[in-house]
C-alpha positions in Angstrom: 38.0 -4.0 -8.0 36.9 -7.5 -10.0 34.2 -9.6 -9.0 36.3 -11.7 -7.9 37.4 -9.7 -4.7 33.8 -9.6 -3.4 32.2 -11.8 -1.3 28.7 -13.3 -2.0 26.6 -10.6 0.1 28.8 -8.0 -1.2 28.0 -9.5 -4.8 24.2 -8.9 -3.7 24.7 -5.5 -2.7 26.1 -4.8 -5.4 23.3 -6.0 -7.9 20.7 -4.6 -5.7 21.7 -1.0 -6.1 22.6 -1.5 -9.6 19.3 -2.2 -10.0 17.9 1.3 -8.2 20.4 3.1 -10.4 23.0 3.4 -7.8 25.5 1.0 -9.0 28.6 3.4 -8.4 27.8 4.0 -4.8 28.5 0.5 -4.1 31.8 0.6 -5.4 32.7 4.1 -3.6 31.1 2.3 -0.4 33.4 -0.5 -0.8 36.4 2.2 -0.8 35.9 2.0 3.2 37.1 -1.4 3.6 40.2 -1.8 5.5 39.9 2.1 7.3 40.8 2.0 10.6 39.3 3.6 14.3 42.4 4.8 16.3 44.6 1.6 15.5 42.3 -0.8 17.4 39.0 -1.4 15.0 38.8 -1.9 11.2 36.1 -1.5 8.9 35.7 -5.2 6.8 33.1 -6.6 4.3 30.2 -4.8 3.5 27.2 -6.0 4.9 24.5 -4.0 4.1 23.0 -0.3 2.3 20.1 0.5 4.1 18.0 4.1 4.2 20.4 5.9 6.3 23.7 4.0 7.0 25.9 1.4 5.3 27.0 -1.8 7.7 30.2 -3.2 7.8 31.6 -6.1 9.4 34.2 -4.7 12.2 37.4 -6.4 13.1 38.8 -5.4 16.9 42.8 -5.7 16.7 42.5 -6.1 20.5 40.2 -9.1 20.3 40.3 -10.8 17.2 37.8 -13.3 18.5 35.2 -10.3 19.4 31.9 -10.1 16.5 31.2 -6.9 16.1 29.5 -4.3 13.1 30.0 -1.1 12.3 27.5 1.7 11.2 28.6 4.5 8.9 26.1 7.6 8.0 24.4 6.9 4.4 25.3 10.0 1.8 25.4 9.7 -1.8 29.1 9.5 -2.0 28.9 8.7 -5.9 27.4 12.1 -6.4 29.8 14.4 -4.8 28.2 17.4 -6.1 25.0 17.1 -4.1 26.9 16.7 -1.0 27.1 19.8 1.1 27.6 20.2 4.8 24.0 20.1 6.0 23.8 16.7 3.7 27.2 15.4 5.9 25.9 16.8 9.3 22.2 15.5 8.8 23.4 11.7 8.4 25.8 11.7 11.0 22.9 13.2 13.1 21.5 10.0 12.7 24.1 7.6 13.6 25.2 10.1 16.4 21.6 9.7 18.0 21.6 5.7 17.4 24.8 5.7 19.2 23.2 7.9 22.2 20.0 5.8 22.4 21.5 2.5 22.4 24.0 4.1 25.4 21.2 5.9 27.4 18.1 3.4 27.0 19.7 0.2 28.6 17.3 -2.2 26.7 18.8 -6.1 26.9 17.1 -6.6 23.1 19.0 -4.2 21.5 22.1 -4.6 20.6 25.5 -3.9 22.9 27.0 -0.6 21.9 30.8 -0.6 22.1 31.2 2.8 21.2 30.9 6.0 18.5 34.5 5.9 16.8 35.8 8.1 14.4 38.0 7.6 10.8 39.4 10.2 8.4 36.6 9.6 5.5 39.0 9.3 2.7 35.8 9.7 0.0 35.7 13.2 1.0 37.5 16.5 -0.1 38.2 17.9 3.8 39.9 20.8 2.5 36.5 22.1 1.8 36.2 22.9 5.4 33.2 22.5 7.9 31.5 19.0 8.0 33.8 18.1 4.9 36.7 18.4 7.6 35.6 16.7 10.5 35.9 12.7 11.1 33.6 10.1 10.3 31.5 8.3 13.3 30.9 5.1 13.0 28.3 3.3 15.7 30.3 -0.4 16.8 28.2 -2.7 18.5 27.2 -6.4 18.8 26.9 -8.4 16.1 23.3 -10.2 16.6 23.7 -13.5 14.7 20.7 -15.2 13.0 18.1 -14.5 10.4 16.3 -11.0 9.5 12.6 -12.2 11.1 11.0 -11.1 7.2 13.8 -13.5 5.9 12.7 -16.3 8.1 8.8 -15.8 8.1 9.3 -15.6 4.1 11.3 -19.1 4.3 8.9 -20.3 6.5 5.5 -19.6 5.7 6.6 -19.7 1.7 8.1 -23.4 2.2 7.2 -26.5 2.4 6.7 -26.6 6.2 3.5 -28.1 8.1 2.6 -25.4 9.4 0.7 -26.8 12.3 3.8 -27.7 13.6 4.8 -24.4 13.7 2.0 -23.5 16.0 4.4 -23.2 19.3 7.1 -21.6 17.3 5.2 -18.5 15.8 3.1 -18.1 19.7 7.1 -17.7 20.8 8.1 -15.1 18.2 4.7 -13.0 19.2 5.4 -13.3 22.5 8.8 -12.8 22.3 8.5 -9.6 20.7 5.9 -8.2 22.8 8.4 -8.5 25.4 10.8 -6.5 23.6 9.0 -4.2 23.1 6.9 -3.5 26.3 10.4 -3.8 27.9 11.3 -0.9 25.5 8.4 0.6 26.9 8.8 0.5 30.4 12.1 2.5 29.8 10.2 5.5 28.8 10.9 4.4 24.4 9.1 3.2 21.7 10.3 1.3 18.7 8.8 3.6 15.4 10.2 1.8 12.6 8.6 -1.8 13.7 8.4 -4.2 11.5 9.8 -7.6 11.2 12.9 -6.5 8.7 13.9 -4.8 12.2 13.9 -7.8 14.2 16.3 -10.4 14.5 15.2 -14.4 15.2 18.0 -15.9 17.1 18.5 -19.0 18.4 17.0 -22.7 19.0 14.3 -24.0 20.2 13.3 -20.9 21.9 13.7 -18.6 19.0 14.5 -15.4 21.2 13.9 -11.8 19.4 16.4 -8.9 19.4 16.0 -5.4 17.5 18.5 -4.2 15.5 17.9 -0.7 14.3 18.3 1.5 17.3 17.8 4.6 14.5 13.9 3.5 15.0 13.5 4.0 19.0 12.1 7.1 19.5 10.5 9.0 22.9 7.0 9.5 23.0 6.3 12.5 21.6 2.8 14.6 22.2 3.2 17.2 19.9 4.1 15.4 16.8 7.3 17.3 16.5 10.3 15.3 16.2 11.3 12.3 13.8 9.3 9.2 13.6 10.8 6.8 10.9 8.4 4.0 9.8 7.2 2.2 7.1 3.8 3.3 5.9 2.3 -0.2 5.9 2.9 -0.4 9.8 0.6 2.6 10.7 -3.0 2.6 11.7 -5.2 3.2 8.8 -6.6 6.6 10.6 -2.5 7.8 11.2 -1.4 6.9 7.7 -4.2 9.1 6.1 -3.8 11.4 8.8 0.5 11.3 7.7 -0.7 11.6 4.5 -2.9 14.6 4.7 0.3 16.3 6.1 -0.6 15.9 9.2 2.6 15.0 12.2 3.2 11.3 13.8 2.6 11.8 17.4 4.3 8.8 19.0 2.6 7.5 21.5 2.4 3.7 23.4 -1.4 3.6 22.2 0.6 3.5 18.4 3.2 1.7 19.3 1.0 -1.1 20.4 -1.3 -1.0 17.2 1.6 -0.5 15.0 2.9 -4.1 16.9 -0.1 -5.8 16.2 0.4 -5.1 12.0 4.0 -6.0 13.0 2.6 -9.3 14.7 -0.1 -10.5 12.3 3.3 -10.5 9.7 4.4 -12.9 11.9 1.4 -15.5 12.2 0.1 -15.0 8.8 3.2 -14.5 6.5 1.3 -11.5 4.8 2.3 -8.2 4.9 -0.3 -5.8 6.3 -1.4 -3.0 3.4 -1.2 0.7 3.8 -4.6 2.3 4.9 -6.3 -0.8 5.0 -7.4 -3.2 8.1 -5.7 -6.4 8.9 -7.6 -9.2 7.3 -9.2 -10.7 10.4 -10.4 -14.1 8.2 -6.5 -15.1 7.7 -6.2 -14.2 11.2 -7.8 -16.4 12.2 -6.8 -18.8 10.0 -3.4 -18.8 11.3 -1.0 -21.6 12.6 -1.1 -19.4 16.0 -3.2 -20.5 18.9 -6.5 -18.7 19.8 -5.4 -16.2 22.3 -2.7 -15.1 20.5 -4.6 -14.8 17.5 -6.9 -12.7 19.2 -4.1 -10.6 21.2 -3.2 -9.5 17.6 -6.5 -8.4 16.7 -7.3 -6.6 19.7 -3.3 -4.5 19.3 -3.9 -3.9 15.8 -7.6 -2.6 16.2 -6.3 -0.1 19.2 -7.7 -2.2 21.6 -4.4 -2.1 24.0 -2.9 1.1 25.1 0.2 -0.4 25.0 2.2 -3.5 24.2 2.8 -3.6 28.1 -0.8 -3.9 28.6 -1.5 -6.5 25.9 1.1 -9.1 27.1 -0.4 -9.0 30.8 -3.2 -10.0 29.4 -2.2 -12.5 27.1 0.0 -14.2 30.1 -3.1 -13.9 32.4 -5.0 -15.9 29.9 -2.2 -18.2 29.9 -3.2 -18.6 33.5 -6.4 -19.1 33.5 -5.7 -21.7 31.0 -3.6 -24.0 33.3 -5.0 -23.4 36.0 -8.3 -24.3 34.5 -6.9 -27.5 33.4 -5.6 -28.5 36.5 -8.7 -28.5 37.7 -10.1 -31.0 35.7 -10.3 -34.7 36.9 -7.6 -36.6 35.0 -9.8 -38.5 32.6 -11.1 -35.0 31.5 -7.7 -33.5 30.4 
């Protein structure tokens, strides 16, 4: 395999877990390329390495005009000696409950699931038996185009943009998500690993939010017993020194609403919130976001909402008020 034969992502890949001194995994990752799902799809570029699964572009024989990606379960395939059976069956476990969430929870902002398929993994020894001899699942869904929402925010806020005239934009992408995610809440889910590298920006003018890791939506749990992933920065000072102290996640809309508002002061202030510390209300409020949104992220990141449902009633009722107050007014006054 030459440079030459990758394309410009997979070049990036590439460096990037050179770089974390995993540069053979890419090339063993690239091995997959061209393996086919029961003779209809086709695993094509690479198009990204995250924590548990690698992403490919998928092509369906069926319907060559159809956009589709395809999940695989994440091992360290360059390291064949510390894969054992538990490794193989605990990743698959992963993409095996993405694939069942993004079935059973119906939500419109994930992405369309086409379907758990299978391949013969050819970077494993299957005459070794047990996991080593069983298929290879691979979650196929929609391919959500656009920009990561970290990517854009990063482009936007780090540019040369006026950001005043970004103030209708950003109130979208707040809004926007709050929907999302109160929608996921509604259906009895949360979203654990929130944060804006989850969420996809799509579209124009409107800007219209999707999440695309289904391996983050979890049930609320009240014992604290099952997986949460999450980035550490997202939590609640009190739950990341309580996580640190050994202590489990109990998922819970009341966290799922103040992990949103870390989430959502990412989004109007272009600052990632710190682990164990506050938001920084001063840059809040400094924001190119209006006033009610401003303080809809404060009150969700304080715990002042007991749910993201909750906190986008009240930010639409204010909305209300608003007109309706104007309205009011005698034409000269508005």
């Amino acid at each position: 395999m030459s440079d030459s034969d990758l394309t410009r992502r997979e070049r990036r890949i590439a460096r990037r877990l050179d770089a974390r001194g995993d540069g053979p995994l890419f090339r063993r990752l690239h091995q997959l390329c061209g393996v086919r799902m029961r003779e209809r799809f086709e695993l094509g570029e690479l198009l990204a390495v995250g924590g548990e699964g690698a992403i490919y572009r998928v092509r369906d024989r069926g319907n060559p005009q159809s956009r589709l990606l395809g999940k695989v379960p994440l091992v360290k395939w360059h390291r064949p000696i510390k894969i054992t059976s538990k490794v193989l069956r605990a990743a698959r476990d992963v993409i095996e409950h993405e694939a069942r969430v993004l079935t059973v929870v119906g939500c419109p902002y994930l992405p369309q699931c086409e379907g758990l398929q299978q391949f013969d993994n050819p970077l494993l020894e299957s005459e070794r038996g047990g996991e080593f001899g069983k298929p290879e699942p691979v979650l196929v869904m929609e391919y959500l185009a656009g920009q990561d929402l970290d990517t854009w925010l990063c482009r936007v806020h780090r540019g040369r943009v006026d950001l005043r005239a970004l103030r209708a934009t950003l109130d979208r992408l707040v809004v926007g998500t709050l929907q999302a995610l109160s929608d996921l809440e509604q259906r009895g889910w949360v979203y654990a690993d929130l944060r804006p590298g989850n969420l996809r920006v799509m579209g124009r003018p409107r800007r219209r939010i999707r999440l695309i890791d289904a391996g983050g939506v979890v049930q609320p749990d009240p014992t604290g017993a099952h997986r949460f992933p999450h980035v550490p920065s997202y939590l609640p000072p009190d739950v990341f020194w309580a996580a640190d102290k050994g202590r489990p996640i109990v998922a819970t809309t009341a966290l799922h609403a103040a992990m949103a508002g870390r989430a959502l002061y990412e989004i109007a202030t272009g600052e990632a919130p710190q682990a164990a510390k506050e938001i920084d209300h001063d840059r809040l409020a400094a924001a190119p976001v209006s006033t009610p949104v401003a303080e809809t992220i404060a009150a969700l990141a304080r715990g002042g909402h007991p749910g993201c449902r909750a906190a986008l009633h009240e930010l639409a009722a204010r909305a209300d008020r608003r007109i309706r107050g104007a309205s009011a007014l005698p034409p000269t006054a508005r």
